[in-house]
C-alpha positions in Angstrom: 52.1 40.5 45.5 54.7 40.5 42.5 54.8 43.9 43.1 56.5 47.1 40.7 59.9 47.8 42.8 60.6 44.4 43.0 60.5 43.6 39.4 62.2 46.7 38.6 64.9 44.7 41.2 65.3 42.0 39.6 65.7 43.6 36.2 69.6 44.7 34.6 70.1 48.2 33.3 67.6 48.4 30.4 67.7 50.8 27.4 65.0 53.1 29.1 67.3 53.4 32.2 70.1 54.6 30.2 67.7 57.0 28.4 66.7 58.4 32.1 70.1 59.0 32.7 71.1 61.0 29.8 68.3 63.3 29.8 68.1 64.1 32.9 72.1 64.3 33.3 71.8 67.1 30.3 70.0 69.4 32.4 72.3 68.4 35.3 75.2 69.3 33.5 73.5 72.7 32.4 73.1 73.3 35.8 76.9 72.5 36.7 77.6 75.4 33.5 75.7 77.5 35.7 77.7 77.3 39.0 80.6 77.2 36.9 80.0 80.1 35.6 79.5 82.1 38.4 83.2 81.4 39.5 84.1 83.3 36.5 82.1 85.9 36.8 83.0 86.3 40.1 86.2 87.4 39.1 85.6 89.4 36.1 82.6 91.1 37.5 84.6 92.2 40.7 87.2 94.1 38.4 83.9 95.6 36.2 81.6 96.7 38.5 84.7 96.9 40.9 83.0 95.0 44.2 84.8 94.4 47.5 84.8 90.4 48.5 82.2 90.7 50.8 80.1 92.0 47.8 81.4 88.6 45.4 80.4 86.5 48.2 76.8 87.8 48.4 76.6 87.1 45.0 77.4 83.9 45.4 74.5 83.3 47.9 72.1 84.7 46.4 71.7 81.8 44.4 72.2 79.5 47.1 69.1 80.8 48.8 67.1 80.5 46.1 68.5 76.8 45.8 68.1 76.5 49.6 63.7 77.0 49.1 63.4 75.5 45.8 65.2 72.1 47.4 62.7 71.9 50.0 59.6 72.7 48.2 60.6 71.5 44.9 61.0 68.0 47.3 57.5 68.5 48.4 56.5 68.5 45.0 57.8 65.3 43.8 56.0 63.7 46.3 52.6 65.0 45.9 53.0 65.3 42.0 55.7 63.3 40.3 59.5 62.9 40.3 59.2 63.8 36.1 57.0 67.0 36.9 59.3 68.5 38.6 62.7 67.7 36.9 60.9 69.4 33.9 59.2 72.5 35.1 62.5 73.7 37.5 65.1 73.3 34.1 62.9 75.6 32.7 62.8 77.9 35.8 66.7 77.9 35.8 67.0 78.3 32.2 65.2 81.6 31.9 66.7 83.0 35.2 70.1 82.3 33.8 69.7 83.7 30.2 68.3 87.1 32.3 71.1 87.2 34.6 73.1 88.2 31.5 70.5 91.4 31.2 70.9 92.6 34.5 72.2 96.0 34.3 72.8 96.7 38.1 74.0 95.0 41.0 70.3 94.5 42.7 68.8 92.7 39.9 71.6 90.6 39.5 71.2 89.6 42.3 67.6 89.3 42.1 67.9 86.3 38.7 70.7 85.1 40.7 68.5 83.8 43.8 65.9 82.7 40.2 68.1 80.7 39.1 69.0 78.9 42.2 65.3 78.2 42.8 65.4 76.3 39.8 68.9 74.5 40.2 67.9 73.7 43.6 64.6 71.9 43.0 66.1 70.4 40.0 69.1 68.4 42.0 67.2 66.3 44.3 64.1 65.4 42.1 66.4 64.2 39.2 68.7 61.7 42.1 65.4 60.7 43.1 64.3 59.6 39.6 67.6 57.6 38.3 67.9 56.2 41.6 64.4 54.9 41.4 64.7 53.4 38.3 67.7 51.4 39.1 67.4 47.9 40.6 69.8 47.4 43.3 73.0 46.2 42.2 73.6 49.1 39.8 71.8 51.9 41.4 74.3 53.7 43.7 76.8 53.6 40.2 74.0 55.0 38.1 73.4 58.4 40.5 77.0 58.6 40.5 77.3 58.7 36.6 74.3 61.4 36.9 76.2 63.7 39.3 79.4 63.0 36.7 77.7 65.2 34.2 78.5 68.0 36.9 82.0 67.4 36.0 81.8 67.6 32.3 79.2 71.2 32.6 82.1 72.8 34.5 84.4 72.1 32.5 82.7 73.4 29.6 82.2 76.8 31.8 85.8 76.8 32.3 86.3 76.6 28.8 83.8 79.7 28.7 85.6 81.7 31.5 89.2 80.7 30.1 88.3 81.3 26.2 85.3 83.8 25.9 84.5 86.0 29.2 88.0 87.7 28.6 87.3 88.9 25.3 83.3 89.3 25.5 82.4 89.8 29.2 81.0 87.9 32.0 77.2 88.4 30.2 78.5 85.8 27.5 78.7 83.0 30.4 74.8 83.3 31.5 73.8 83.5 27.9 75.4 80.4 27.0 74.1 78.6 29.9 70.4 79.2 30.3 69.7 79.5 26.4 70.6 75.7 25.9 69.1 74.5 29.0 65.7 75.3 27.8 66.5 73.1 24.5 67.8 70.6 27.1 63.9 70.9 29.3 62.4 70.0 25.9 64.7 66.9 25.4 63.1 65.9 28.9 59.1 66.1 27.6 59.4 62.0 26.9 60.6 61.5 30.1 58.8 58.4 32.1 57.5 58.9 35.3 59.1 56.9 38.5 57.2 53.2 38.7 57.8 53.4 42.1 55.9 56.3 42.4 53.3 55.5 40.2 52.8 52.2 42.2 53.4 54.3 45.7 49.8 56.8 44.1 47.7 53.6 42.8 48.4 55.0 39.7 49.0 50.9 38.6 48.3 51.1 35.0 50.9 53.7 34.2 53.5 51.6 36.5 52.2 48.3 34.6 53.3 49.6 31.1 56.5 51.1 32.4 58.1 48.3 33.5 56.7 45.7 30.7 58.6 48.0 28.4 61.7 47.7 30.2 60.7 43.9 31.3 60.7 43.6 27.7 63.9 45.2 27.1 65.9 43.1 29.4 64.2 39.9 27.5 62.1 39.5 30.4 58.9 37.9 30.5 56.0 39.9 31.9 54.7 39.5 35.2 51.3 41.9 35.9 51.0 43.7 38.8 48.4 43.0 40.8 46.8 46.4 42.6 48.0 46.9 46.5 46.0 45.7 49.3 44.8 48.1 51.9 47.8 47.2 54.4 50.0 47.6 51.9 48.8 51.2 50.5 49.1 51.9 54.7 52.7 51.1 54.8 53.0 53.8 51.8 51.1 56.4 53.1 52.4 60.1 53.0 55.5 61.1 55.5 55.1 64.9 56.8 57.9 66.7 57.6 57.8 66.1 61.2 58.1 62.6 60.8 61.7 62.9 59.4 62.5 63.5 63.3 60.4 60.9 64.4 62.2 57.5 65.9 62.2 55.2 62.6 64.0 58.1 60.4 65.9 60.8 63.6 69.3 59.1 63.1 68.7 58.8 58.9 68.0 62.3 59.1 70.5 63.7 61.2 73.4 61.9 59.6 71.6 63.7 55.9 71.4 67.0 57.5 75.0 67.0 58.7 76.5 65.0 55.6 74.7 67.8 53.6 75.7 71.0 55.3 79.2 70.4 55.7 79.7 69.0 52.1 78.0 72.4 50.7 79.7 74.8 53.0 83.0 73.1 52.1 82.4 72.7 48.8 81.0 76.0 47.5 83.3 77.7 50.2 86.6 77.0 47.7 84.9 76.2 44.6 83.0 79.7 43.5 86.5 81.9 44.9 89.0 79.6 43.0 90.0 81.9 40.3 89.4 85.3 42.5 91.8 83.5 45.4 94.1 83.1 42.5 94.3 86.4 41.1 94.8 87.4 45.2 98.0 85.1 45.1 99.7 87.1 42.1 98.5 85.4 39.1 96.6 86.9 35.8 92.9 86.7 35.7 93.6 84.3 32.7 96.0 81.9 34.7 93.3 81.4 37.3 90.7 80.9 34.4 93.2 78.5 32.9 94.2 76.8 36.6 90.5 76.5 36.9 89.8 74.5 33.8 92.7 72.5 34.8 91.4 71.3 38.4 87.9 70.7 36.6 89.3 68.2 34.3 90.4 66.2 37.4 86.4 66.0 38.5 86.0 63.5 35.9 87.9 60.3 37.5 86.7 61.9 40.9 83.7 60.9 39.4 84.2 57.5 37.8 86.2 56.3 40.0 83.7 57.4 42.9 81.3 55.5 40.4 83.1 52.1 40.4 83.8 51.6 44.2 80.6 52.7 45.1 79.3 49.0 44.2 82.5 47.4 45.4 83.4 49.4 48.7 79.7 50.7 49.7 78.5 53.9 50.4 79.8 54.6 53.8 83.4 53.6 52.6 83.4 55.9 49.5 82.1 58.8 51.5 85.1 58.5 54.3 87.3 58.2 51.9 86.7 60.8 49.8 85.7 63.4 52.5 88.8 62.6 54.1 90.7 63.3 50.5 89.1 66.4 50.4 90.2 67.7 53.7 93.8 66.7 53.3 94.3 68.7 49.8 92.0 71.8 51.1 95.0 71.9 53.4 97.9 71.4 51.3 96.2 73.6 48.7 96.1 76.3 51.0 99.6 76.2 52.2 100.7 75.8 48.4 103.2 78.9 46.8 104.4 77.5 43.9 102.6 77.3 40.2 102.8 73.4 40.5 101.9 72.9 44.2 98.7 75.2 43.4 97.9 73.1 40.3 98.7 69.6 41.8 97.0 69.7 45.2 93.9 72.3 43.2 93.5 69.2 41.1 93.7 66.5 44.2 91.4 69.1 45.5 88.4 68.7 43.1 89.1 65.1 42.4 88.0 64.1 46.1 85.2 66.8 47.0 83.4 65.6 43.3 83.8 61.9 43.9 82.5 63.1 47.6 79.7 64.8 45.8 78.6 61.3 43.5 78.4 59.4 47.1 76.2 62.2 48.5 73.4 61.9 45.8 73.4 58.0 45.5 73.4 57.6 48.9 70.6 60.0 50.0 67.7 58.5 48.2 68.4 55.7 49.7 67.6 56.0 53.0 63.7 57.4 53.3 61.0 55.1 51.7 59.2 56.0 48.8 56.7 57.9 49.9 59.3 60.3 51.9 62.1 59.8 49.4 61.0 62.9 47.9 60.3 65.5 50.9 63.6 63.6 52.9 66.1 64.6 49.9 64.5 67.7 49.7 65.0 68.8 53.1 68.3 67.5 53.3 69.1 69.4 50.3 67.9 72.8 51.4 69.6 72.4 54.6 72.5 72.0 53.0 72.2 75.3 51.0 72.5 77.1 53.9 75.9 76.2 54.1 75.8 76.9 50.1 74.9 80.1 51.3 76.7 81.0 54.1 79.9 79.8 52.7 80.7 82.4 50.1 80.3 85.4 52.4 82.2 83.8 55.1 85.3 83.3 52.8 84.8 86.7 51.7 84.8 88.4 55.0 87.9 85.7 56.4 89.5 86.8 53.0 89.1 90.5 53.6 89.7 90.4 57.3 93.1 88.4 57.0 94.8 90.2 53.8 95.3 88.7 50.4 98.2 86.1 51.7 97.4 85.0 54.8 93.7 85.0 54.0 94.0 82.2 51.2 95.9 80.2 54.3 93.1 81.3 56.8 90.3 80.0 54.3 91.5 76.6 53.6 92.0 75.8 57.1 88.5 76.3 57.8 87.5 74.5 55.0 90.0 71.4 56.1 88.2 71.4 59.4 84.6 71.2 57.9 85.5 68.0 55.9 87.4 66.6 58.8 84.4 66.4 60.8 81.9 65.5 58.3 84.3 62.8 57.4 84.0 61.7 61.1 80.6 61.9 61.3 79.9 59.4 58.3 82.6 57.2 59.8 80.9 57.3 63.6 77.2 57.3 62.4 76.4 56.3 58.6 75.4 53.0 57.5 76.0 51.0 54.4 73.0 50.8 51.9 75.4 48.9 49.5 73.2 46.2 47.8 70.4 46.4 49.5 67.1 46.9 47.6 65.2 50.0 48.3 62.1 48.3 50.2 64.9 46.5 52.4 66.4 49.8 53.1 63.5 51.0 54.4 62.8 48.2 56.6 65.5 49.0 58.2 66.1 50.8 61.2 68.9 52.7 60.5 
């Protein structure tokens, strides 16, 4: 059988691939504006509504735990009803919850469009890394999810730009209205997105797959080759993977290595990134340094990214991850012991440069590792297991923060971060495997 995934593997990057990309890394990088923003508003909101850290850091995770349900079932979803389906209808979600979180006249109901929005930014995340990654043969697919989790880089820094330029003289309101408004222009862009062949072919749904790839067979100069419909032993090596076989023998170690890769990554992550600019005031500079330090260490996201992009393809996943992680870890430390203007700047910069080019080896590599009909439900679960640590991390810094004083709690809070990395570093190192090359019905033959 000539089947769907393995012309899409023998195909280059066609026009309608690119397209996939680009629409569905605009509503990625709305969702970055988001998260940016709420490091922002963390800090002006603390000196408006005058909140004690503990207080910032619930507000922080409130979002994650909406981001922590919506992974999960927002996974679910894609498998049962489409990759595109869901990459629409949770933009949408996070659009309105973020344009009402710049309403919310109280505390509570901050809050409350807070964990909203994360509902939709969480099932948003997975579903869209699932789509590009599905549409991209396997020579450029790993470099492809990375340039999607690049438009992360370029949303933050346009919520820097928003914290350094506008919250100061308008508010912390003026960052949630500038983020959710154009999102829902951005899930209207998306209505002409195509639906995963993959997934089409993995439902029977071999009429929709067939015109698909002709158009992008037809793209690439190819000729067409018709798909011929599956046989039953075929449609049984497809068939639906629950939940509880994620832990069974073919997929525990995949699994485990996800769940670990993913918790550590968020808990580390979200555990600096969202109290940058309030750890900065707390070390004696303005609330517009920090807003201006912030935009600065954004910037450096972007060859994070694109370099994370190129070796990817030339190093493998494994390799990227490890070193990456391990670049993270190293400047959490030396950011945390840093007093000067330019040690803060230089190693805040090393800082975001290795945990984003961390994050683009997370998202192309995940996908990979669960078949089709589990690639879904498996990045799903990952991903809401790592919002736990999403969530858990910005109260934890809060309360290490608060408990060891302004000074020796920045010190106390990167340390613990530098420890996470270290040991999801070692983990990937001990137990991952290399995907690199490999096309995604290989992958899944497998055992890995």
């Amino acid at each position: 059988m000539n089947s769907i995934s393995k012309r899409i593997e023998r195909l280059p990057v066609t026009a309608m691939v690119w397209r996939v990309l680009f629409l569905t890394g605009i509503g990625w990088l709305f969702d970055a504006m988001d998260q940016g923003m709420v490091s922002g508003v963390m800090a002006s909101i603390g000196k408006a509504w005058k909140l004690s850290p503990s207080s910032l850091g619930l507000l922080g995770s409130a979002s994650a735990v909406g981001m922590a349900i919506g992974a999960a079932a927002a996974g679910m979803a894609a498998d049962r009803w489409g990759r595109r389906s869901v990459v629409s209808f949770t933009l949408v979600l996070y659009g309105f919850a973020s344009a009402l979180s710049g309403f919310a006249p109280n505390y509570g109901l901050l809050l409350f469009f807070r964990f909203l929005t994360g509902l939709g930014l969480g099932g948003e995340l997975p579903a869209a890394s699932t789509l590009v990654s599905e549409f991209s043969p396997a020579k450029a697919r790993g470099r492809m999810v990375v340039l999607l989790e690049s438009f992360w880089a370029w949303g933050w820094i346009i919520a820097a730009l928003i914290a350094y330029l506008l919250i100061p003289v308008y508010g912390w309101r003026i960052g949630f209205f500038l983020g959710g408004i154009p999102a829902l222009y951005a899930a209207y862009l998306r209505r002409n997105i195509p639906e995963s062949p993959r997934y089409l072919e993995q439902k029977g749904r071999y009429k929709e797959a067939e015109e698909i790839v002709s158009k992008m067979e037809q793209q690439a100069g190819f000729k067409n080759e018709r798909v011929d419909a599956a046989t039953q032993e075929e449609m049984e090596s497809i068939k639906k993977v629950s939940f509880g076989e994620l832990w069974s023998k073919p997929y525990l170690r995949r699994t485990v290595v996800l769940w670990i890769l993913w918790l550590g990554i968020n808990f580390g992550y979200y555990g600096f990134v969202l109290w940058t600019p309030t750890l900065l005031v707390g070390k004696g500079f303005s609330l517009v340094k920090g807003f201006q330090f912030t935009l600065f260490m954004s910037i450096a996201q972007l060859p994070g990214y694109y370099s994370a992009a190129y070796l990817i393809e030339k190093i493998g996943r494994k390799a990227v991850l490890v070193i990456y992680l391990s670049g993270t870890a190293a400047s959490a430390y030396l950011y945390g012991q840093a007093s000067s203007l330019s040690s803060v700047l230089i190693f805040g910069c090393l800082l975001y440069f290795f945990s984003l080019g961390a994050w683009g080896g997370v998202y192309a590599y995940t996908p990979e590792v669960y078949p089709t009909a589990a690639r879904g439900s498996g990045t799903g679960w990952a991903a809401a297991v790592g919002r736990v640590g999403a969530i858990a991390a910005p109260y934890i810094v809060g309360l290490v923060y608060e408990s060891k004083g302004k000074e020796a709690g920045f010190s106390y809070v990167f340390l613990m971060l530098t420890i996470v990395f270290c040991v999801v570093a070692l983990v990937i190192a001990v137990a991952g495997v290399e995907t690199k090359g490999l096309a995604l019905d290989e992958i899944n033959e497998t055992e890995l």
